[in-house]
VEXLUMKOL-199088 format. One line per field, with one value per residue (C-alpha): x, y negated, z; residue in one letter. Coordinates in nm, 3 decimals. Layout:
REM VEXLUMKOL-199088
xx: c(X;...)
yy: c(Y;...)
zz: c(Z;...)
torgu: c(A;...)
END
This chain:
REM VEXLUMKOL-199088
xx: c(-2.504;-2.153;-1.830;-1.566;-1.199;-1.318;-1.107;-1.231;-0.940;-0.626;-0.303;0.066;0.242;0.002;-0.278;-0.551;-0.857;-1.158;-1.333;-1.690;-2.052;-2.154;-2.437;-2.372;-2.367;-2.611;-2.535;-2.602;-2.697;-2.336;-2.175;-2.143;-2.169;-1.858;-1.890;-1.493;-1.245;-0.908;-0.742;-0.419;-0.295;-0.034;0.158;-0.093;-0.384;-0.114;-0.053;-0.421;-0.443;-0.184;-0.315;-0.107;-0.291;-0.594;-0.462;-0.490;-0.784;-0.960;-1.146;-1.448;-1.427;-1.522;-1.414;-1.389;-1.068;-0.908;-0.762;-0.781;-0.974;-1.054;-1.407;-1.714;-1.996;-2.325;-2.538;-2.516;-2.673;-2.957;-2.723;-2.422;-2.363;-2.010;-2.019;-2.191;-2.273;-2.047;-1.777;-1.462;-1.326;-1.049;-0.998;-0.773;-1.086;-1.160;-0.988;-1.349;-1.486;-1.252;-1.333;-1.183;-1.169;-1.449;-1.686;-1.881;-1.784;-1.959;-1.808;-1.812;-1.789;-1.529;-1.249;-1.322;-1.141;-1.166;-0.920;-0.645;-0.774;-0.418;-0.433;-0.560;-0.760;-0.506;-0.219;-0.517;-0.534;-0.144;-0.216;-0.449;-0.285;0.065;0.045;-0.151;0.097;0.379;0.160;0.030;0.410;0.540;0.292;0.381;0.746;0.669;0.909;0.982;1.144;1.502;1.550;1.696;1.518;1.605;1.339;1.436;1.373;1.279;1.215;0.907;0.537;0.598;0.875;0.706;0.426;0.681;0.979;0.802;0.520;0.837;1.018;0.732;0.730;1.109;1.278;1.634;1.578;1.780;1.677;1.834;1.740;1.883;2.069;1.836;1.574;1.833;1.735;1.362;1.389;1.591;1.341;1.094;1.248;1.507;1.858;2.099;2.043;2.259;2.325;2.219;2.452;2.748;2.657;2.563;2.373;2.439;2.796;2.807;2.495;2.519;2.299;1.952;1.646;1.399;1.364;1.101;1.150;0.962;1.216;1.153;1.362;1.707;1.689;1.477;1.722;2.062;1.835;1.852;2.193;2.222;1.989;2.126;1.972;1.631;1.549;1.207;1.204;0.828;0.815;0.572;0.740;0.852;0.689;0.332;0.459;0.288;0.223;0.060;-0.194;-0.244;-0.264;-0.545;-0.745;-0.706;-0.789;-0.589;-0.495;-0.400;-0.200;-0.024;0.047;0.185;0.415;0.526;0.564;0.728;0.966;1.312;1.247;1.144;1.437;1.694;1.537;1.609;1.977;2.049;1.829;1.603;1.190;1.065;0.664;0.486;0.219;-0.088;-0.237;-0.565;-0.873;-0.912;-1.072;-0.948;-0.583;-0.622;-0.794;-0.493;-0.235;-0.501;-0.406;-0.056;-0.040;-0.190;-0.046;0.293;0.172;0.349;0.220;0.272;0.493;0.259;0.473;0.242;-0.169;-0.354;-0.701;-0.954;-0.974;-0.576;-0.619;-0.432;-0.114;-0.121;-0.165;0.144;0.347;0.346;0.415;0.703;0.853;1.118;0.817;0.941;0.576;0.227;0.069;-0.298;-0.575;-0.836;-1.173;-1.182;-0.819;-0.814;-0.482)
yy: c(0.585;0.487;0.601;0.717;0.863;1.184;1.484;1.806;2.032;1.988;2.043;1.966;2.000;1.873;1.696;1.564;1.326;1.370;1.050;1.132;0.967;0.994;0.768;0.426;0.387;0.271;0.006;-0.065;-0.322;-0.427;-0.355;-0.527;-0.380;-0.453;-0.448;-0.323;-0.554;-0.414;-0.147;-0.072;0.252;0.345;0.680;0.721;0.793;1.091;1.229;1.256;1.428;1.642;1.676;1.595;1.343;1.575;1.644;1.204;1.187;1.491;1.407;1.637;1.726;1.604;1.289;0.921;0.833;0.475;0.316;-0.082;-0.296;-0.676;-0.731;-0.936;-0.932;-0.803;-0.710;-0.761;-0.551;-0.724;-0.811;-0.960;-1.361;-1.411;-1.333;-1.468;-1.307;-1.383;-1.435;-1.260;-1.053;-0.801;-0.472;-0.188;0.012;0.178;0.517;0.723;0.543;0.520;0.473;0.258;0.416;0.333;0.065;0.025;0.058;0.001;-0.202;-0.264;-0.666;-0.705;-0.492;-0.782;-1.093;-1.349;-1.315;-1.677;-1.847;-1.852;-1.449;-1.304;-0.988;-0.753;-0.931;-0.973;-0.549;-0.526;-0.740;-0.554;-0.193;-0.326;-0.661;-0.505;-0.241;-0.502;-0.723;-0.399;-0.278;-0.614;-0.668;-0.287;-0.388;-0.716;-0.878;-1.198;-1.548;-1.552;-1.153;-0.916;-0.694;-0.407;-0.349;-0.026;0.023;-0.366;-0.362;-0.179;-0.274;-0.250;-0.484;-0.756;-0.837;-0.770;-0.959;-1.282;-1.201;-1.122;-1.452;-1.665;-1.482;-1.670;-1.314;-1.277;-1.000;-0.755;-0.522;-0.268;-0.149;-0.132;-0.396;-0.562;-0.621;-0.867;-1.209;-1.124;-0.987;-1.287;-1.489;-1.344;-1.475;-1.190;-1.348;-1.025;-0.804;-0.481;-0.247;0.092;0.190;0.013;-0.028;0.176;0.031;0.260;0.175;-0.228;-0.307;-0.316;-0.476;-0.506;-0.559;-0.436;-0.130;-0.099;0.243;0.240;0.580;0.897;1.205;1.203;0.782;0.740;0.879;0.708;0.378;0.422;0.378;0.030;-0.090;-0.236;-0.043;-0.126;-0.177;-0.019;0.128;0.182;0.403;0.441;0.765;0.927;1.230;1.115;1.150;1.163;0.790;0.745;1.008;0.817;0.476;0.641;0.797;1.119;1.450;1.593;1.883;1.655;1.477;1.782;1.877;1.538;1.520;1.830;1.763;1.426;1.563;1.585;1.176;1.085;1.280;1.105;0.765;0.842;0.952;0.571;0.391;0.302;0.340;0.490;0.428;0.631;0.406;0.464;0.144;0.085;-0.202;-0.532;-0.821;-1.085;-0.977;-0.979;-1.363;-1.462;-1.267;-1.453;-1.802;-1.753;-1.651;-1.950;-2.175;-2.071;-1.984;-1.644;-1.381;-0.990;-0.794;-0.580;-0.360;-0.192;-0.245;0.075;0.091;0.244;0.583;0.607;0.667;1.006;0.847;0.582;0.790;1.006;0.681;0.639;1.037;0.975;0.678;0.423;0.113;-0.266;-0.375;-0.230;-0.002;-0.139;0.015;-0.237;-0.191;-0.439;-0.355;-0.160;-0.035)
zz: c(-1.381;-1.401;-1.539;-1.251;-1.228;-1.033;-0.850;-0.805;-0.693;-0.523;-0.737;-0.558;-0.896;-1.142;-1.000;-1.207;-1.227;-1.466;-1.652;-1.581;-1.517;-1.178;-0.987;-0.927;-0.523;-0.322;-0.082;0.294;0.509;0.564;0.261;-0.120;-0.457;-0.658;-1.008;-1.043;-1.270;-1.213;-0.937;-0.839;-0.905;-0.578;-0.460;-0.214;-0.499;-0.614;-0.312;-0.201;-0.529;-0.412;-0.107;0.117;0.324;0.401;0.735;0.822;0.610;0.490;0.164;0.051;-0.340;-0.599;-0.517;-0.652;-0.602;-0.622;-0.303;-0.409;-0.662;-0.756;-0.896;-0.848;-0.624;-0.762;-0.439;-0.115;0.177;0.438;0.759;0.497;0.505;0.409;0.047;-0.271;-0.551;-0.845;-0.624;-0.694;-0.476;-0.363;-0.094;0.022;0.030;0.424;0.459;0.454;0.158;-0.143;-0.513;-0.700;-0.981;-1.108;-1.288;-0.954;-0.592;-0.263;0.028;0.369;0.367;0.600;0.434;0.126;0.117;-0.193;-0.483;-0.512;-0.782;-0.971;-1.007;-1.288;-1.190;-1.234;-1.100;-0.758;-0.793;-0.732;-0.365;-0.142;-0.067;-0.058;0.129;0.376;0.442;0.452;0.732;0.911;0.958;1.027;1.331;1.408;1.464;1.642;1.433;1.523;1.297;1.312;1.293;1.044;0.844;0.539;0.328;0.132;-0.247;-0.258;-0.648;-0.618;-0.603;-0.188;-0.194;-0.423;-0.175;0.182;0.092;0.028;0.347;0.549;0.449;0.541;0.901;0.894;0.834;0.679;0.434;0.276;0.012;-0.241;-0.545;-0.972;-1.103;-1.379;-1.053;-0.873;-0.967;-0.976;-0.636;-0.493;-0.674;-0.422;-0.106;-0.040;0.129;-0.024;-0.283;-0.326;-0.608;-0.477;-0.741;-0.626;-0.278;-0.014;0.247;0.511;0.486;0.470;0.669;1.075;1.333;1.161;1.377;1.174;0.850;0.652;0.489;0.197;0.072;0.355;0.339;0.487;0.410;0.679;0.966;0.714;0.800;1.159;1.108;0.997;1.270;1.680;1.958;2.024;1.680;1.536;1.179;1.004;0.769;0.492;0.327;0.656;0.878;1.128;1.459;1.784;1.839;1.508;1.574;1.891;1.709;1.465;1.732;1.605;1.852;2.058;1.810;1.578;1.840;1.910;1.537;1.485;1.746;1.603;1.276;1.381;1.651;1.484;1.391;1.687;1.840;1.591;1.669;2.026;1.973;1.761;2.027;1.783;1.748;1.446;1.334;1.042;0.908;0.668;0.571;0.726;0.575;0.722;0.509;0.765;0.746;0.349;0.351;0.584;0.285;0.006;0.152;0.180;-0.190;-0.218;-0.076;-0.196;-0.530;-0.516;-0.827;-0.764;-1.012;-1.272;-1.421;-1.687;-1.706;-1.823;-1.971;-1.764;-2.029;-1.985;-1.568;-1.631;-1.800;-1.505;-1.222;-1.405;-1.417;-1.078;-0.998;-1.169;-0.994;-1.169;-1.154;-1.169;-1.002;-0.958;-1.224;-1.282;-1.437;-1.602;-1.723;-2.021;-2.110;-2.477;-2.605)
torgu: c(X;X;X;X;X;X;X;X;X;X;X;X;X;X;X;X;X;X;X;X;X;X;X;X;X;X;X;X;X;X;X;X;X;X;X;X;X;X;X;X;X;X;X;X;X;X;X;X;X;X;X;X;X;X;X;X;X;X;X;X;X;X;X;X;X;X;X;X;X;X;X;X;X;X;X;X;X;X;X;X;X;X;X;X;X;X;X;X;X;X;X;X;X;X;X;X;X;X;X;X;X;X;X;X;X;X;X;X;X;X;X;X;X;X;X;X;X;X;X;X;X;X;X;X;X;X;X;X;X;X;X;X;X;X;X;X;X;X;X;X;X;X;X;X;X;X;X;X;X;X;X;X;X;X;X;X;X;X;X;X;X;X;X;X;X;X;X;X;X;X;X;X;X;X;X;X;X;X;X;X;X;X;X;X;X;X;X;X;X;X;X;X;X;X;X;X;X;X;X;X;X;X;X;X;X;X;X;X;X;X;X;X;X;X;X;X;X;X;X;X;X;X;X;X;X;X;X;X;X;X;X;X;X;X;X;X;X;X;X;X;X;X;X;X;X;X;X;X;X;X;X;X;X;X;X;X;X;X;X;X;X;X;X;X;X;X;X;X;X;X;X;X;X;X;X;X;X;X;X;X;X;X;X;X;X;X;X;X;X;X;X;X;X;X;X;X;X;X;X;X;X;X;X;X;X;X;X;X;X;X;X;X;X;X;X;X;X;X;X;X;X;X;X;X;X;X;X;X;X;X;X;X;X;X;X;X;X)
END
């Protein structure tokens, strides 16, 4: 047995996860048994409380929840040769098998990927989820060195791992974002910081190639904006459209939902000459070892913002509900307040 962070209703104003003992999992022939160190704690492990993902991914109740971790190897199935045991290691967990929550998780060993040796293990538990999302929608866009690209609401978790991935892909990056977050954020390879107080970016940027809307509502159609025709905007906070149930394989009633739920986007994407992507961050351990060796090589450490104790996953999972994070909230199982 085990102790896990468990869901076993939907709430949309007040979800809510249960510490519990449940059965440690049992591993296959091509997964790994993680003995769990640290996880990242992200709006997407709110709103699948809230359930508002269940149409992308439709998770049965109760439910471990948890979408990224660092930990170390303890098992390995029969047909897996590229780990060790001992080794330590790090995952955005696949889609249809989250859990990180948890003292014990079981993984498919290529959505792993071993952990920089200058990370601790929670600074490794802020990488996975968010660096992946930043390379996913970079290679989404196609964007090329030498172009332009916003990256909206910079001084969050999102923006610490895609401003510096983005500048080593020879991007000029703009961001936005509170004051007190300049020189930190500038620190991480941004070229212009503004004051979303002070500035508006609709009104003094012109001409970008690339968004990455990390805001949705009415931002993501202000974004479109700032960009030159034939732009693309990927949004992580926006409306699925048609051509992401398309990308995901999903049926065709899906499709069609999609396309309608996505229509007044895609229409407004249309009218600025623009394309606009939703994306939902999938697993892959080789893009995560090409993100490890980069943090590597250029040393670069994620923001933390605030490490919780595994018993306090309630209070973290409400920190992040509530917005206003310099970093990545962490949850750690040795931590003790």
């Amino acid at each position: 047995m085990m102790r896990a962070a468990v869901q076993t209703s939907y709430d949309a104003k007040n979800p809510r996860v249960e510490l519990t003992r449940v059965r440690r999992p049992e591993i296959g022939p091509h997964q790994a048994l993680i003995k769990v160190s640290a996880a990242g704690v992200n709006p997407l492990d709110v709103m699948i409380a809230r359930g508002e993902v269940r149409l992308i991914t439709p998770y049965g109740l109760p439910l471990v929840v948890g979408n990224e971790m660092v930990g170390i190897v303890e098992h390995v199935g029969s047909s897996v040769r590229s780990l060790e045991l001992g080794q330590r290691v790090f995952s955005r967990l696949p889609l249809g098998s989250i859990g990180a929550f948890a003292e014990y998780v079981a993984v498919d060993a290529d959505a792993l990927a071993a952990v920089p040796e200058h990370l601790s293990d929670e600074e490794a538990a802020a990488v996975p989820l968010t660096a992946l999302t930043a390379v996913q929608a970079l290679d989404l866009m196609g964007a090329t060195a030498g172009g332009t690209i916003f990256i909206s609401g910079g001084t969050g978790s999102v923006g610490a791992m895609a401003i510096p991935i983005a500048k080593s892909r020879g991007l000029t990056i703009t961001t936005n974002g509170s004051a007190p977050n300049r020189e930190r954020v500038l620190s991480l390879g941004a070229d212009r910081f503004l004051d979303y107080r002070t500035e508006d970016y609709a009104q003094v940027l012109s001409g970008i190639d690339y968004v990455l809307d990390t805001l949705g509502g009415e931002e993501t159609r202000r974004q479109m904006g700032i960009m030159r025709r034939g732009g693309h905007l990927v949004s992580l906070r926006g409306l699925p459209n048609g051509a992401f149930a398309s990308r995901m394989g999903m049926p065709t009633w899906k499709r069609a939902l999609f396309t309608a739920a996505g229509w007044r986007l895609d229409r407004a994407a249309r009218r600025y000459g623009v394309r606009y992507d939703f994306i939902f961050v999938e697993s892959n351990g080789a893009q995560l070892q090409e993100i490890a060796d980069l943090l590597s090589t250029r040393r670069i450490v994620p923001s933390v913002d605030e490490v919780f104790p595994f018993d306090e996953v309630g209070a973290a999972l409400d920190k992040v509900a509530n917005g206003h994070s310099r970093g990545k909230t962490v949850l750690s199982m040795t931590a003790r307040r």
